[in-house]
MISETI-758928 format. One record per residue: x, y, z of N, C-alpha, C, O, CB in turn. Coordinates in Angstrom, 1 decimal. Glycine has a CB too. Layout:
REM residues N
   n_east   n_north     n_up   ca_east   ca_north    ca_up   c_east   c_north     c_up   o_east   o_north     o_up   cb_east   cb_north    cb_up
        X         Y        Z         X          Y        Z        X         Y        Z        X         Y        Z         X          Y        Z
...
***
This chain:
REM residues 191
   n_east   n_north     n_up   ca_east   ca_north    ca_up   c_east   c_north     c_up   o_east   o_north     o_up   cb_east   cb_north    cb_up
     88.2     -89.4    -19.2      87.8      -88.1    -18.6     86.5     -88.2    -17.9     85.5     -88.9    -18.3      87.9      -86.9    -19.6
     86.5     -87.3    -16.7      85.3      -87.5    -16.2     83.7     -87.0    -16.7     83.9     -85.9    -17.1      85.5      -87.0    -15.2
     82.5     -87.3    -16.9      82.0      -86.5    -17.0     81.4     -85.3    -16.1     81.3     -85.5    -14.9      81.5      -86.9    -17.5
     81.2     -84.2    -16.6      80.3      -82.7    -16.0     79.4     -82.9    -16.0     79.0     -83.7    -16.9      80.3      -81.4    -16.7
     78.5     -82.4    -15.4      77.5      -81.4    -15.5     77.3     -80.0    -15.0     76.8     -79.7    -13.9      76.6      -82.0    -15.2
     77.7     -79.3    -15.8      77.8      -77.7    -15.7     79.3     -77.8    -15.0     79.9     -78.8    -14.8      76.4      -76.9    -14.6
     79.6     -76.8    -14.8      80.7      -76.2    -14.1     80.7     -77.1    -12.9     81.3     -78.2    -13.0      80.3      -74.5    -13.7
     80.1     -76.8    -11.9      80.5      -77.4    -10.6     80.5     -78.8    -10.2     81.0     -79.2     -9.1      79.7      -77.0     -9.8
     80.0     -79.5    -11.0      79.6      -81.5    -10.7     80.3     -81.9    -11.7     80.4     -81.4    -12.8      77.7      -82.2    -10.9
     81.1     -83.5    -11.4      81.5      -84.0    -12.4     81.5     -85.6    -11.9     81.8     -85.9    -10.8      82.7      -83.4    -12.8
     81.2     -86.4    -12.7      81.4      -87.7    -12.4     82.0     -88.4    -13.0     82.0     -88.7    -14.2      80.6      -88.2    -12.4
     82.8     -88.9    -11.8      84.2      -90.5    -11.8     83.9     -91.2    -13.2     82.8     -91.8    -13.6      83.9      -92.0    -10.2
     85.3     -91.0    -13.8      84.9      -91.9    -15.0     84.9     -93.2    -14.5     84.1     -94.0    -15.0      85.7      -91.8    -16.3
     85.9     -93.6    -13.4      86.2      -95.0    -12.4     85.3     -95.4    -11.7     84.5     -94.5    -11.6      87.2      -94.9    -11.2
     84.7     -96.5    -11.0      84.4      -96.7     -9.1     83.3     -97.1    -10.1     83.4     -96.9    -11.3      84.3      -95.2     -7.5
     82.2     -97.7     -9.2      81.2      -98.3     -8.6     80.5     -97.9     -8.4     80.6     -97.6     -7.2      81.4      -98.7     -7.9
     79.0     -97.3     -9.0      78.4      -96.3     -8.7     77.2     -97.5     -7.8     76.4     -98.2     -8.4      77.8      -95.2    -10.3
     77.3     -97.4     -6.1      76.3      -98.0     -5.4     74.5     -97.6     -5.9     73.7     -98.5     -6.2      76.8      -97.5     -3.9
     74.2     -96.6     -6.0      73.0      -95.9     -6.0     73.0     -94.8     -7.1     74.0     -94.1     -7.3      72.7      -95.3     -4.6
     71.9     -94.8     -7.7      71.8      -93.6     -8.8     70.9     -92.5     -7.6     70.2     -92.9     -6.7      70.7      -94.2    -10.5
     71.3     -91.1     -7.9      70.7      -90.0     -7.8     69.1     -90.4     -7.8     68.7     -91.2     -8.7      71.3      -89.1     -8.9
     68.2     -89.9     -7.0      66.7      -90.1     -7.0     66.1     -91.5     -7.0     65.2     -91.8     -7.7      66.2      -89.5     -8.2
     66.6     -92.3     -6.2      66.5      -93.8     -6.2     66.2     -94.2     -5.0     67.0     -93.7     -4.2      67.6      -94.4     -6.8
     65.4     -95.2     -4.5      65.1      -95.3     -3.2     65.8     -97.1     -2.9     65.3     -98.0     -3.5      63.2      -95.1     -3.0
     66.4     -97.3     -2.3      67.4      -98.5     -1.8     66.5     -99.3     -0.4     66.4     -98.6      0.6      69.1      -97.7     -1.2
     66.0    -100.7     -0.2      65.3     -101.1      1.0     65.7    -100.1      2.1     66.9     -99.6      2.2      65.7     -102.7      1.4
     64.6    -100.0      2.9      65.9      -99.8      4.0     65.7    -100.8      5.1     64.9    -101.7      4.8      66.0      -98.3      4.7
     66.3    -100.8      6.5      66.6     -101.4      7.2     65.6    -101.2      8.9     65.6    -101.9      9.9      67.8     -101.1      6.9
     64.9    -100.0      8.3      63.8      -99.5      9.6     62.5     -99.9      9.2     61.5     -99.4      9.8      63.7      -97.6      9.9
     62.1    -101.0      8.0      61.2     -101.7      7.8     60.2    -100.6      7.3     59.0    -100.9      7.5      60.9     -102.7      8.9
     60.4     -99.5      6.7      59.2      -98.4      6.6     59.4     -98.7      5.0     60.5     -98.6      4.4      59.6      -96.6      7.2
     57.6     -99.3      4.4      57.6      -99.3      3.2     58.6     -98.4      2.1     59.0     -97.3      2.3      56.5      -99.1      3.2
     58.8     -99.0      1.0      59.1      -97.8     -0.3     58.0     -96.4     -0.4     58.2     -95.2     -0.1      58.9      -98.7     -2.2
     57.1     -96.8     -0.8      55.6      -95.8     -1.4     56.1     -94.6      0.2     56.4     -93.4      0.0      53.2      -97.0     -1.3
     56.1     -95.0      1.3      56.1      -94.4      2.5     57.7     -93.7      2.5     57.7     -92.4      2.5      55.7      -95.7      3.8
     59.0     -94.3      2.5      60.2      -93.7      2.5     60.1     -92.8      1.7     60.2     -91.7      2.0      61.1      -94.4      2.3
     59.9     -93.2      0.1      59.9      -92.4     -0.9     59.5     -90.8     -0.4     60.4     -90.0     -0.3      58.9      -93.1     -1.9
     57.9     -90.4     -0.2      57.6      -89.6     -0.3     58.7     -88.4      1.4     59.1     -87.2      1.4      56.0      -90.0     -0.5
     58.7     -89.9      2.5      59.5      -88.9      3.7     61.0     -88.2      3.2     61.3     -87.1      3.5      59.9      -90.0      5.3
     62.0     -89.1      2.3      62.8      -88.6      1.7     62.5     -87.6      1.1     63.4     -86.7      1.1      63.2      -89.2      1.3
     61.3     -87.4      0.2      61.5      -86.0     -0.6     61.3     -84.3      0.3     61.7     -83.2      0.1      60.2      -86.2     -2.0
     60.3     -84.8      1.4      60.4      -84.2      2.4     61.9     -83.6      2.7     62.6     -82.8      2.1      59.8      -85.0      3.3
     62.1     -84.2      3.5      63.5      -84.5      4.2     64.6     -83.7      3.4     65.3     -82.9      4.0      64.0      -86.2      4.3
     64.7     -83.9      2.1      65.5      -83.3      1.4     65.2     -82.2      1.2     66.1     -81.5      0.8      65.8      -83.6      0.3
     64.0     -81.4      1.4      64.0      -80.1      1.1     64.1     -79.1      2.7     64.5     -78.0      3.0      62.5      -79.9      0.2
     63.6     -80.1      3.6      64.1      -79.7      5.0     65.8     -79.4      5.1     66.4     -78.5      5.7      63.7      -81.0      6.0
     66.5     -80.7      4.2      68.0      -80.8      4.4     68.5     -79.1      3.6     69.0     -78.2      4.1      68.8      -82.5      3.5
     68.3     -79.2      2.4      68.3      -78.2      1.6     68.1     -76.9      2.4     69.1     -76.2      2.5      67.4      -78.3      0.5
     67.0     -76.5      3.0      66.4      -75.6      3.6     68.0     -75.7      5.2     68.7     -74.8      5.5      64.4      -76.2      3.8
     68.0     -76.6      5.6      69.0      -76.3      6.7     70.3     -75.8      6.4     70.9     -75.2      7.2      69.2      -77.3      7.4
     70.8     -76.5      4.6      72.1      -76.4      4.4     72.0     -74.8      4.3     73.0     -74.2      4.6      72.7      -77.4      3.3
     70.9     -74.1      3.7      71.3      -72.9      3.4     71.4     -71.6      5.0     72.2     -70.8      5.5      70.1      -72.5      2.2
     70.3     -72.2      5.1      70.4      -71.6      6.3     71.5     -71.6      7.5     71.4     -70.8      8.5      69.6      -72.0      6.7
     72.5     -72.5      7.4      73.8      -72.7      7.9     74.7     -71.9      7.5     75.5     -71.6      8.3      74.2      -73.8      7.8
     74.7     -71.5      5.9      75.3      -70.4      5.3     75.0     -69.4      5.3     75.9     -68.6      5.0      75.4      -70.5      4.4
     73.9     -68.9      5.5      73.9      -67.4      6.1     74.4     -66.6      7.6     74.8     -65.5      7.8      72.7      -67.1      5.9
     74.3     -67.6      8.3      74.4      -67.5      9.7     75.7     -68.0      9.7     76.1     -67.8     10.9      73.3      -68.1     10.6
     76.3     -68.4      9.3      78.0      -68.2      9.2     78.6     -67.0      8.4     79.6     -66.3      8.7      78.6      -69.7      8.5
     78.1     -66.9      7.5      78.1      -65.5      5.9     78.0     -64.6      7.8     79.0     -64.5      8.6      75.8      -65.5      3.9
     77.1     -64.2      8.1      76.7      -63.0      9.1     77.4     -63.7     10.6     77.0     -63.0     11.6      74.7      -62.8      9.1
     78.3     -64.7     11.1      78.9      -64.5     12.1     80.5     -63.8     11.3     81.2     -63.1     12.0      78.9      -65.9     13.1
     80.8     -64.1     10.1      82.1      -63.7      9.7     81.7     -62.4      9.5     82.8     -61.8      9.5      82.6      -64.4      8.4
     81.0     -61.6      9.3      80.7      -60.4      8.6     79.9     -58.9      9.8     79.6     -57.7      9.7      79.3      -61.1      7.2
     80.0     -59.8     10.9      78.7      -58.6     11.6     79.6     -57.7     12.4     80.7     -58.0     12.8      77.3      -59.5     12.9
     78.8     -56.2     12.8      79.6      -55.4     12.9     78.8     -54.5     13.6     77.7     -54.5     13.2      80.2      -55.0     11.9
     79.2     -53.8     14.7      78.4      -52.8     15.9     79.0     -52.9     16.8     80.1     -53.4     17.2      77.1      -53.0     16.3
     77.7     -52.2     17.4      77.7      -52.1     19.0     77.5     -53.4     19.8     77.8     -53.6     20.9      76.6      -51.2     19.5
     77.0     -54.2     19.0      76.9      -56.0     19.7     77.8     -56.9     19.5     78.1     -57.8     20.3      75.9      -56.9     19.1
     78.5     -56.7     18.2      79.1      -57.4     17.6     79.6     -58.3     18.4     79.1     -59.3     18.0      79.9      -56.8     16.9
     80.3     -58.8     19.5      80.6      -60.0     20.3     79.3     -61.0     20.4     79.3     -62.0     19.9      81.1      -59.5     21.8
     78.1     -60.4     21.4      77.2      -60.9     21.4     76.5     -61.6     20.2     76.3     -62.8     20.1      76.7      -60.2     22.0
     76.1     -60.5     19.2      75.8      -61.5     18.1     76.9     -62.4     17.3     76.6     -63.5     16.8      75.1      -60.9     17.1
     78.1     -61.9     17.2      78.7      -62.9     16.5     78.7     -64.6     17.3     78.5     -65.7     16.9      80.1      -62.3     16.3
     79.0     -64.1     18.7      78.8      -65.5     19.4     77.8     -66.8     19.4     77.9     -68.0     19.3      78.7      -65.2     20.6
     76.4     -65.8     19.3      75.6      -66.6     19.2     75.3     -67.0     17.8     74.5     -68.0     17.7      74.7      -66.2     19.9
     75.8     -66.2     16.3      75.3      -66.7     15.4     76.6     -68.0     14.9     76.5     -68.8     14.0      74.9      -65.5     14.4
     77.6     -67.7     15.7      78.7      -69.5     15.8     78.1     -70.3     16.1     78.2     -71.3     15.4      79.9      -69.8     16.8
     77.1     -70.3     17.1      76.7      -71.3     18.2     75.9     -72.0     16.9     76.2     -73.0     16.3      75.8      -70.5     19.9
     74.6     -71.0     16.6      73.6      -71.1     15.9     74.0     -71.7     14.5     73.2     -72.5     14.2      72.9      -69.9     15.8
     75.1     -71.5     13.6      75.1      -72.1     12.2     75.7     -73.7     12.8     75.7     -74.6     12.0      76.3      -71.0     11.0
     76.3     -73.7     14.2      77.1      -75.0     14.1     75.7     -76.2     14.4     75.7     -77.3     13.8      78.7      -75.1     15.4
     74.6     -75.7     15.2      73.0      -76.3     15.6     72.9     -76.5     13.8     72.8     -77.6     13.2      71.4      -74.8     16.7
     73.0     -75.2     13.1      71.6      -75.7     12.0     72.7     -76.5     11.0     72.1     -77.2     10.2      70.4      -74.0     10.9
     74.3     -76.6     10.9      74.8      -77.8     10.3     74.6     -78.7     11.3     74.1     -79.5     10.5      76.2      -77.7      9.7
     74.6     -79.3     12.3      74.4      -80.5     13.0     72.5     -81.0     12.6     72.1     -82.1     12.7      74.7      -80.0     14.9
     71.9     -79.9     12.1      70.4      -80.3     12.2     70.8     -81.2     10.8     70.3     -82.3     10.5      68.9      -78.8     12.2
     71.7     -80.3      9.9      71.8      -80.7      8.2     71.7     -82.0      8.5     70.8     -82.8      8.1      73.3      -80.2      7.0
     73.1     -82.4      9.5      73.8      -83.9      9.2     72.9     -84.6      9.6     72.6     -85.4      8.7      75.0      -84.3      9.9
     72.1     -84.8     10.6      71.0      -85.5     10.6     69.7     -85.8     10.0     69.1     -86.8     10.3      70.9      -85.3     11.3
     69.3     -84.8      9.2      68.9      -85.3      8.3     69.0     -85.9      7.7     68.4     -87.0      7.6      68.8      -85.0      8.0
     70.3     -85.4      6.8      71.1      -86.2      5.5     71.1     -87.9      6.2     70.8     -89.0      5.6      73.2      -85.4      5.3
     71.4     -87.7      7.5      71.8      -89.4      7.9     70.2     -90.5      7.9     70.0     -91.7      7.5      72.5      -89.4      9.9
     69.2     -89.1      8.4      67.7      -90.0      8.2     67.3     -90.7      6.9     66.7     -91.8      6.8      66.5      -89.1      8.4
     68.0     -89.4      5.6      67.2      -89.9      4.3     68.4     -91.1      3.6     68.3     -91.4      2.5      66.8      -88.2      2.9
     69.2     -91.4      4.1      70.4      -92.3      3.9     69.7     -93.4      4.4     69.6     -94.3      3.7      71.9      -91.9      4.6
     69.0     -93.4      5.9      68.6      -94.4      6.8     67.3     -94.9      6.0     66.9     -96.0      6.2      68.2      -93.8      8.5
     66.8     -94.1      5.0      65.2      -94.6      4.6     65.5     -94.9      3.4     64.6     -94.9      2.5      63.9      -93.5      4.6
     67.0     -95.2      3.0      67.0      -95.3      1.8     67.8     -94.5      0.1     68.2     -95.0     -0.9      66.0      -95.4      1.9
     67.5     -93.2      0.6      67.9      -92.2     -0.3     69.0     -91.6     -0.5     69.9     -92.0      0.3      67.2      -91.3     -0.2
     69.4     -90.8     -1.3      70.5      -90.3     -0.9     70.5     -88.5     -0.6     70.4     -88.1     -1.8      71.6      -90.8     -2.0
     70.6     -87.8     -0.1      70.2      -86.4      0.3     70.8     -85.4     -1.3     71.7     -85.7     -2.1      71.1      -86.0      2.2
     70.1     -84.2     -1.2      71.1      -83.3     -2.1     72.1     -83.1     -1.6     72.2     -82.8     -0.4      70.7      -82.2     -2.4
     73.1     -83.2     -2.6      74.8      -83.1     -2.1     75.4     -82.3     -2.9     76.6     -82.3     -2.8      75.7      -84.3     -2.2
     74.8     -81.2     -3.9      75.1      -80.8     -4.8     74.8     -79.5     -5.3     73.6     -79.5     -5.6      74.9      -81.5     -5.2
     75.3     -78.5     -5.5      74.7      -76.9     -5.1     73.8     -77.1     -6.1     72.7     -77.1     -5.5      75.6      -75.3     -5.4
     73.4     -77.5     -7.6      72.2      -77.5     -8.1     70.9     -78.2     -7.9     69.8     -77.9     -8.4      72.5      -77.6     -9.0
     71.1     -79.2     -7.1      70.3      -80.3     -6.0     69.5     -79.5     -5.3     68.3     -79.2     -5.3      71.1      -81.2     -5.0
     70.9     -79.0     -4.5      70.3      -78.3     -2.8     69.3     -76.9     -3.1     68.3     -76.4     -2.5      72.1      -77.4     -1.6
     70.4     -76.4     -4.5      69.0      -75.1     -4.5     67.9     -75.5     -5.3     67.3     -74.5     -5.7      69.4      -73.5     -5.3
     67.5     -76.5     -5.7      66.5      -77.0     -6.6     65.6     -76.9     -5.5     64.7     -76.1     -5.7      66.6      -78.5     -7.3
     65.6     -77.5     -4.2      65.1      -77.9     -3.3     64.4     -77.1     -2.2     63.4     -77.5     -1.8      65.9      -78.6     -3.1
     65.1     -75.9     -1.7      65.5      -75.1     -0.7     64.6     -74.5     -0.6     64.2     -74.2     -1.8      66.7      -74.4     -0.8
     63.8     -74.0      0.3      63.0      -73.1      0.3     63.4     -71.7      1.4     62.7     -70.7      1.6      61.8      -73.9      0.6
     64.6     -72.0      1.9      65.4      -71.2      2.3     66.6     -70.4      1.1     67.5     -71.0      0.5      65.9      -72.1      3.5
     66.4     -69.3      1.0      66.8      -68.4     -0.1     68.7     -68.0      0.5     68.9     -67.7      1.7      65.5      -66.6     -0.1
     69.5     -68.2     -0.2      70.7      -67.7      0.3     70.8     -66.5     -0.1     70.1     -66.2     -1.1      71.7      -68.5      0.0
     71.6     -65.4      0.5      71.8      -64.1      0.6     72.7     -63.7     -0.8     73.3     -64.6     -1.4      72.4      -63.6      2.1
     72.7     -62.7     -1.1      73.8      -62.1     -1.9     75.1     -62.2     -1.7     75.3     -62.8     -0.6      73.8      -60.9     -1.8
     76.2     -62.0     -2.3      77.6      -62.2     -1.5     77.8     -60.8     -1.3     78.9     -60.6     -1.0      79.0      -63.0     -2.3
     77.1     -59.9     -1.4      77.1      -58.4     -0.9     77.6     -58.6      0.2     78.0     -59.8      0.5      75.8      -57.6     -0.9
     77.8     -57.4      1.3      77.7      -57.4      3.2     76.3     -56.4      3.1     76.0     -55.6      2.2      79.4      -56.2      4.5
     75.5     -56.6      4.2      75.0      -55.9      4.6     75.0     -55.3      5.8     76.1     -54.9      6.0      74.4      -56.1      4.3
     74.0     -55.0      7.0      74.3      -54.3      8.1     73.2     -55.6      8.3     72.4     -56.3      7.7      74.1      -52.3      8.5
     73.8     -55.5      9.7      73.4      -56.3     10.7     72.1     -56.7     10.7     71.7     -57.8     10.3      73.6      -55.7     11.8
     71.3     -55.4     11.3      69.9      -55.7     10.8     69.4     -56.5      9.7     68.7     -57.5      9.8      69.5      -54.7     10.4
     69.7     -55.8      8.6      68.9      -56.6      7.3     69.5     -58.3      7.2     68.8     -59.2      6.8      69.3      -55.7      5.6
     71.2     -58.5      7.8      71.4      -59.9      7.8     70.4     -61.0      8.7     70.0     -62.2      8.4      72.8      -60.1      8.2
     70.2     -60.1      9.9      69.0      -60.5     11.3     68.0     -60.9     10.6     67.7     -62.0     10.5      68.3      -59.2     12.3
     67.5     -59.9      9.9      66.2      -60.2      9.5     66.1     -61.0      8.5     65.1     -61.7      8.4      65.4      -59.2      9.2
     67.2     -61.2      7.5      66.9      -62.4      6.2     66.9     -63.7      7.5     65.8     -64.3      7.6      68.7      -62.6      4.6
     68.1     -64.1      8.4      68.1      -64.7      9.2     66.8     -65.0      9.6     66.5     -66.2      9.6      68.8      -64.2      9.7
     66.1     -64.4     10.0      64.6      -64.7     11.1     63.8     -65.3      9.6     63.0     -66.3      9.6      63.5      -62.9     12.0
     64.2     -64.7      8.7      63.0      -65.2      7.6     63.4     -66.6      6.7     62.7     -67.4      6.1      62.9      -63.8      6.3
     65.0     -66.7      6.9      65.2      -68.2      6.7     64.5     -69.2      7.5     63.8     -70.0      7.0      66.4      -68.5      6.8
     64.9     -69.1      9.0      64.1      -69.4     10.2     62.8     -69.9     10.3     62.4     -70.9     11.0      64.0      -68.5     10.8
     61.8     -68.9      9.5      60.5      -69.1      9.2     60.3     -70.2      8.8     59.9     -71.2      9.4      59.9      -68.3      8.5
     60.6     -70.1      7.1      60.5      -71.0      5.9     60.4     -72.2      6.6     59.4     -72.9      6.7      61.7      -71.0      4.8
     61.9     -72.5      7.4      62.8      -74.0      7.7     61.5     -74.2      9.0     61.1     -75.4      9.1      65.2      -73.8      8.3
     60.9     -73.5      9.9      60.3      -73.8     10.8     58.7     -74.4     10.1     58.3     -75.5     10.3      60.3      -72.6     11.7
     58.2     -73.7      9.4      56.9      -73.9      8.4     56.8     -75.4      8.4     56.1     -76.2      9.0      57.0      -73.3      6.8
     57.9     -75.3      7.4      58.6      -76.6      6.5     58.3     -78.1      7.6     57.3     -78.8      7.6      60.7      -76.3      6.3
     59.6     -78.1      8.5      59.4      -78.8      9.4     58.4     -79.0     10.0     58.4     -80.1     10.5      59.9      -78.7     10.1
     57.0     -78.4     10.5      56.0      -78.5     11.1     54.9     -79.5     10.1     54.1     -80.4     10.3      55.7      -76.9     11.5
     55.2     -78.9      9.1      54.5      -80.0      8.0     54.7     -80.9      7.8     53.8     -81.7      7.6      54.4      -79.9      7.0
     56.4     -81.5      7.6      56.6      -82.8      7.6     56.5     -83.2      8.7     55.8     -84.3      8.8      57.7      -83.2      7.1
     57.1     -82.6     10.1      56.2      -83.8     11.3     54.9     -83.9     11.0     54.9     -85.1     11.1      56.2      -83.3     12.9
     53.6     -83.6     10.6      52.6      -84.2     10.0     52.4     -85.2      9.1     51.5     -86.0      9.1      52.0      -83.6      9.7
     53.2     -85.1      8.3      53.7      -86.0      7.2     53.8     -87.1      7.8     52.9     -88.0      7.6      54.9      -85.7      6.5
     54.9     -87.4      8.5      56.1      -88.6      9.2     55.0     -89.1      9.8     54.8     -90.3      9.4      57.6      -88.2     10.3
     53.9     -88.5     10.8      53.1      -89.0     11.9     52.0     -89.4     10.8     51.8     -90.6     10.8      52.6      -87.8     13.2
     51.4     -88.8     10.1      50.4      -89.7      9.1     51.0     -90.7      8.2     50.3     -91.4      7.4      49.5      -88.8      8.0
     52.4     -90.9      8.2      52.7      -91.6      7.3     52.9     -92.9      8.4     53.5     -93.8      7.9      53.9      -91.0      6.2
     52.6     -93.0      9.4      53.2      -94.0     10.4     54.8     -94.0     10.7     55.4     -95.0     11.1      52.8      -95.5      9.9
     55.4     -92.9     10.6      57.1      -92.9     11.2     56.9     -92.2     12.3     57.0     -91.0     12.0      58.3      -92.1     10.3
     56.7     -92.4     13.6      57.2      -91.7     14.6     58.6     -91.5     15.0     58.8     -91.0     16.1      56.5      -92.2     15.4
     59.1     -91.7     14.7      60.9      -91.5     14.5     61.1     -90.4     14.1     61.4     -89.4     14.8      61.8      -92.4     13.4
     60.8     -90.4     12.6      61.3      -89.3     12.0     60.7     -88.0     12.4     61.5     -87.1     12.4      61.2      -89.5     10.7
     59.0     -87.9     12.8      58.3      -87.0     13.0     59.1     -86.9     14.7     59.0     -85.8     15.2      56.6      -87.3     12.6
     59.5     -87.7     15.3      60.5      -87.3     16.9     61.9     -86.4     16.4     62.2     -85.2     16.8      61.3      -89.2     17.8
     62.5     -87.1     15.7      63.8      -86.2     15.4     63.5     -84.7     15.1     64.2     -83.8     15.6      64.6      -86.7     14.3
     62.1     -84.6     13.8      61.9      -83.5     13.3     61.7     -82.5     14.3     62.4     -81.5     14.3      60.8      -83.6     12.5
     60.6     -82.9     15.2      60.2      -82.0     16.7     61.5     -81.8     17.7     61.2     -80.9     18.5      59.0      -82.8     17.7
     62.7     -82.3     17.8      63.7      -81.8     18.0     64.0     -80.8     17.7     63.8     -79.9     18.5      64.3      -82.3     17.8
     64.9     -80.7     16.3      65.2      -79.8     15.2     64.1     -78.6     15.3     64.7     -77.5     15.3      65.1      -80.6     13.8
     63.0     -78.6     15.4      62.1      -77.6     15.6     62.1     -76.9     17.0     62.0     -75.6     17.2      60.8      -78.2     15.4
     62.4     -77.7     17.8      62.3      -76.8     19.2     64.1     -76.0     19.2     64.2     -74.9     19.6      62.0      -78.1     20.9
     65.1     -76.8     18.7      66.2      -75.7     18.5     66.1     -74.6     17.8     66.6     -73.5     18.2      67.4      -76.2     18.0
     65.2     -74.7     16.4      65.1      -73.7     15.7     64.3     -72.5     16.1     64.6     -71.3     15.9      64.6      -74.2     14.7
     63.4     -72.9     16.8      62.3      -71.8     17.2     63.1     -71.2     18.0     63.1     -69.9     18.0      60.9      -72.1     18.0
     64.3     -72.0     19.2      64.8      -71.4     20.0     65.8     -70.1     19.4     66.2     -69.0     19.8      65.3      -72.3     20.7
     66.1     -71.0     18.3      66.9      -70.0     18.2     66.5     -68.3     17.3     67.1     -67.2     17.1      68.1      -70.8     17.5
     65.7     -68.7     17.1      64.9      -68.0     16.0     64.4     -66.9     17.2     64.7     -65.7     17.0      63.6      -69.2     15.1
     63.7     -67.1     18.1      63.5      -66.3     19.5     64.6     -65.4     19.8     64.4     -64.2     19.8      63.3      -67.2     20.9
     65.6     -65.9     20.0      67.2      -65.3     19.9     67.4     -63.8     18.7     67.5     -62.6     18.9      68.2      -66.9     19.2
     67.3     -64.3     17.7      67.0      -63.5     16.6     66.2     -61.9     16.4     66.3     -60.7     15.9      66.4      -64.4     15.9
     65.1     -62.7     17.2      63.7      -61.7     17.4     63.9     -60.5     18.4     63.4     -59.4     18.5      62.4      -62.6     18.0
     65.2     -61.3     19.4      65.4      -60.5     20.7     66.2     -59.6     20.1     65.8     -58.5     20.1      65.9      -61.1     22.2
     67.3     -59.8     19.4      68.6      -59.0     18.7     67.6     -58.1     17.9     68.0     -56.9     17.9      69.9      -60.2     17.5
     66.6     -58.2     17.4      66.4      -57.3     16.5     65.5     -56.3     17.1     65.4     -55.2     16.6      65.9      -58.0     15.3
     64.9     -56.7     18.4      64.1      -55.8     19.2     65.0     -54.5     19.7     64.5     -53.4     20.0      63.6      -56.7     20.5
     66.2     -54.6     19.8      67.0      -53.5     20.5     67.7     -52.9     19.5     68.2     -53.4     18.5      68.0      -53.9     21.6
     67.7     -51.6     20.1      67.7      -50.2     19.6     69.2     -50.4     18.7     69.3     -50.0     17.6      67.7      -49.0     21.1
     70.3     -50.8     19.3      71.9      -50.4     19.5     71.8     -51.3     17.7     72.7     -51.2     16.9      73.1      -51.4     21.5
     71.1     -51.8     17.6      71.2      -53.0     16.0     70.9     -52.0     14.8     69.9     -52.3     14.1      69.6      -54.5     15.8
     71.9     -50.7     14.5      71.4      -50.0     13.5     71.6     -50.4     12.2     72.4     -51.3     12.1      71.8      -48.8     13.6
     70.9     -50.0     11.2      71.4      -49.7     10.2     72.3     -49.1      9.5     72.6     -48.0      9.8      70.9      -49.4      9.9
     73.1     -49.6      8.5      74.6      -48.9      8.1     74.3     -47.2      7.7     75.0     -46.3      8.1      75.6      -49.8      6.5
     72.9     -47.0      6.6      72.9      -45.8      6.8     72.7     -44.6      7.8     72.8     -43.4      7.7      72.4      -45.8      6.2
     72.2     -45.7      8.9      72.1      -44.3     10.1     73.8     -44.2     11.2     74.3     -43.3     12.0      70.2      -45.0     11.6
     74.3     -45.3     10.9      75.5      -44.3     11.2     76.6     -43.5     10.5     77.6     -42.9     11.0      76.0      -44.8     11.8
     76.2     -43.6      9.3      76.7      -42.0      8.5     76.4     -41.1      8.4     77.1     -40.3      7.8      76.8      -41.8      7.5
***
């Protein structure tokens, strides 16, 4: 039988375990251990921080409701499919340096500095705004590890990061505009 841990994880009693959990493997972009080590732990909390944030902004394109509702739902499709494409690349960087990313809901929220929502609904607004405030965190975040990557000698990683950052802000601007206009009420003010 396999083993658990908790409810949701279990491991193959079968197979070949390549890599243990928290373990750094050579890698192949010649960037010391001491140096990978620390960009992976980064990276994972960026990844963490994107995976959630992918889930709310899908949670709120399934869920949103108004006078916009086309407009924002469109763009918050557009936006969760950017911040899972930002996830995957990550995940592929800390794979590339060696590591293996959180894959695992007690991992990812260990990690996350992006907060996932209630399974409540709420109104539009308040999803907007958790939205802008996930946004923040994941923008912060990133701005620090590109300092990281660049003092650590990875210009790579600190290039991809500044990518990921200019979609985020963009989209995050997006956010700011939705929430500037009037028509984005609150569920109590239209009762």
């Amino acid at each position: 039988m396999a083993t658990r841990y908790g409810r949701l994880v279990r491991e193959p009693e079968t197979g070949e375990r390549l890599q243990e959990w928290e373990t750094l493997e050579p890698n192949e972009l010649r960037i010391p251990g001491d140096v990978a080590e620390k960009l992976v732990e980064a990276l994972g909390v960026d990844f963490a921080g994107s995976f959630n944030l992918f889930y709310l902004l899908r949670k709120h394109h399934w869920t949103v409701e108004g006078a916009e509702h086309e407009e924002v739902s469109e763009f918050l499709e557009a936006a969760y499919k950017r911040a899972r494409d930002i996830n995957d690349d990550l995940a592929e960087r800390i794979v590339e340096l060696g590591g293996i990313p959180p894959n695992t809901p007690p991992t990812i929220q260990a990690r996350a500095g992006v907060h996932l929502e209630a399974e409540n609904l709420y109104d539009v607004r308040t999803s907007l705004e958790g939205d802008l405030d996930g946004y923040a965190v994941l923008v912060v975040s990133l701005r620090e590890h590109i300092g990281l990557a660049e003092e650590l000698g990875d210009p790579d990683t600190a290039e991809r990061l500044r990518e990921h950052l200019e979609v985020l802000e963009d989209d995050a601007q997006t956010v700011e505009e939705f929430l500037e206009d009037d028509t984005l009420v609150r569920a109590e003010e239209v009762r």
